[in-house]
N, C-alpha and C positions, 0 to 999 in steps of 0.2 A: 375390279368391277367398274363399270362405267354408268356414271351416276344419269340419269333421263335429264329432259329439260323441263323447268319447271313451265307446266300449260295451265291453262285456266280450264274452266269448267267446258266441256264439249270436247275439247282440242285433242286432238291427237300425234301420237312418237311414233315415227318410223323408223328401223335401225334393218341397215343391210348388212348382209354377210355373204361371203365366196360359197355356195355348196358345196363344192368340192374341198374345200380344206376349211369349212366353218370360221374361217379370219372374221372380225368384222372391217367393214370396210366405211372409213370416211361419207360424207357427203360428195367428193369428189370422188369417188371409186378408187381409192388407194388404202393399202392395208392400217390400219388404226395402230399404230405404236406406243400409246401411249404418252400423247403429248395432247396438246390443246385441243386440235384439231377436232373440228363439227363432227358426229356421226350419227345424228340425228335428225331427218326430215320433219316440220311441223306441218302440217294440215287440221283445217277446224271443219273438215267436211270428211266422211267417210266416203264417200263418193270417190272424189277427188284424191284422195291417199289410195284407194284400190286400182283407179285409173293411173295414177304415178307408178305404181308399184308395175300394173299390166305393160308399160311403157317401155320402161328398165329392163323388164323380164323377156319383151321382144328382141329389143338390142342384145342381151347377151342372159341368153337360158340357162346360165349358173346361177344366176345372183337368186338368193333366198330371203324371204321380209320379215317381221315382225313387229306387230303393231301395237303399241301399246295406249291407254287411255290416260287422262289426266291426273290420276290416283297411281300411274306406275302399274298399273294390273293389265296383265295378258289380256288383250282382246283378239288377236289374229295371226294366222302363222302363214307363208304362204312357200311353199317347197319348191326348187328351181324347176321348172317345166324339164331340163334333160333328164330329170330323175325319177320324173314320175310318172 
């Protein structure tokens, strides 16, 4: 399990994945292996994390988002545009 990052109160996690084979994928678009490496976006605006997220999902209509809140709880899922 890949632990979030601790955010303060408002802030929000973003964590990407491949649609097509569910990998999660780094901050830098590369499969998460289980090392150090970021896989976490921070935003303290939902705005701004929807608009990241719309951005990513133009460039390449696999990637799939989830968006988590400051307590680690589900707030958003959002399914790759080729799939839906």
């Amino acid at each position: 399990m890949i632990d979030g990052p601790k955010l303060t109160e408002g802030q929000l996690a973003v964590l990407m994945c491949d649609g097509a084979t569910g990998h999660v994928l780094t901050t830098e678009g590369k499969v998460y292996l289980l090392d150090k490496s970021p896989v976490y976006f921070v935003f303290d605006d939902m705005n701004v994390a929807r608009n990241y997220i719309r951005s990513f999902q133009e460039m390449n209509n696999t990637l799939e988002f989830t968006i988590y809140d400051c307590k680690d709880e589900f707030v958003e899922f959002w399914k790759s545009p080729k799939w839906t």
